[in-house]
C-alpha positions in Angstrom: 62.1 174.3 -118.6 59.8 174.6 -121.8 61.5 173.3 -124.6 61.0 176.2 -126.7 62.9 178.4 -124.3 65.6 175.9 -123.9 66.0 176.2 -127.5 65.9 180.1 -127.5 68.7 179.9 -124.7 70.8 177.7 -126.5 70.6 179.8 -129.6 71.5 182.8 -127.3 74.6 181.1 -125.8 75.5 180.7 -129.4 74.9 183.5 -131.4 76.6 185.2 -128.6 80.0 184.1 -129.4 79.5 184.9 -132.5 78.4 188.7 -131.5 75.0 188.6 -133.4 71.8 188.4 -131.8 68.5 186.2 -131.7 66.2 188.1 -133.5 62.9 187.9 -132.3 59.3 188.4 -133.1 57.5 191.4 -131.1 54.1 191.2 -129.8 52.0 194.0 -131.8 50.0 196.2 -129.4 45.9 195.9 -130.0 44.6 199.6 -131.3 41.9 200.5 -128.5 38.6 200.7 -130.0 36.7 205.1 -130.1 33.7 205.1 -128.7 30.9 206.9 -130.6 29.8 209.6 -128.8 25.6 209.3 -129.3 23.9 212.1 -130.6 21.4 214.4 -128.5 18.0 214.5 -129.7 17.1 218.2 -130.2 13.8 218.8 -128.6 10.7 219.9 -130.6 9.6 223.4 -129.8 5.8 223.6 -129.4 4.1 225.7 -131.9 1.8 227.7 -130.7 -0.6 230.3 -132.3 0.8 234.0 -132.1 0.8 235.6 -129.2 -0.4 232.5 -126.9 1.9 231.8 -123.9 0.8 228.0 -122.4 1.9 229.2 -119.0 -0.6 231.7 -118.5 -3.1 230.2 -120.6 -3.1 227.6 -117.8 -3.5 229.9 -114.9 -6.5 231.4 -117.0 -8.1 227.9 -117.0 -7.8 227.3 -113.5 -9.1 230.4 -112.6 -12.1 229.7 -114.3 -12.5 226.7 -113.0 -12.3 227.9 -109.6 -14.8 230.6 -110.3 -17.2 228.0 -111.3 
């Protein structure tokens, strides 16, 4: 037996007879750490000049180029 727990028994036996109690240290619980939710990077919008729509102007381009 370790000798610090023979000494906490013996204490035990003792204090019992006289109806009080060993008091004892409690272990403190570790606080669990938040994780930082990251931020989303908000995408750029493109700007265009008015009234230009990318999507067609490509379809334009190959077109021409096919025609040539």
């Amino acid at each position: 037996m370790v000798a610090w727990k023979r000494r906490k028994s013996y204490a035990h036996r003792f204090l019992h007879q006289t109806g009080q109690t060993l008091k004892t240290k409690k272990k403190k619980k570790k606080k669990k750490k938040k994780k930082k939710k990251k931020k989303k990077k908000k995408k750029k919008k493109k700007k265009y000049a008015y009234g230009f729509v990318p999507s067609l102007h490509q379809q334009r381009t190959k077109q021409t180029n096919l025609s040539l």
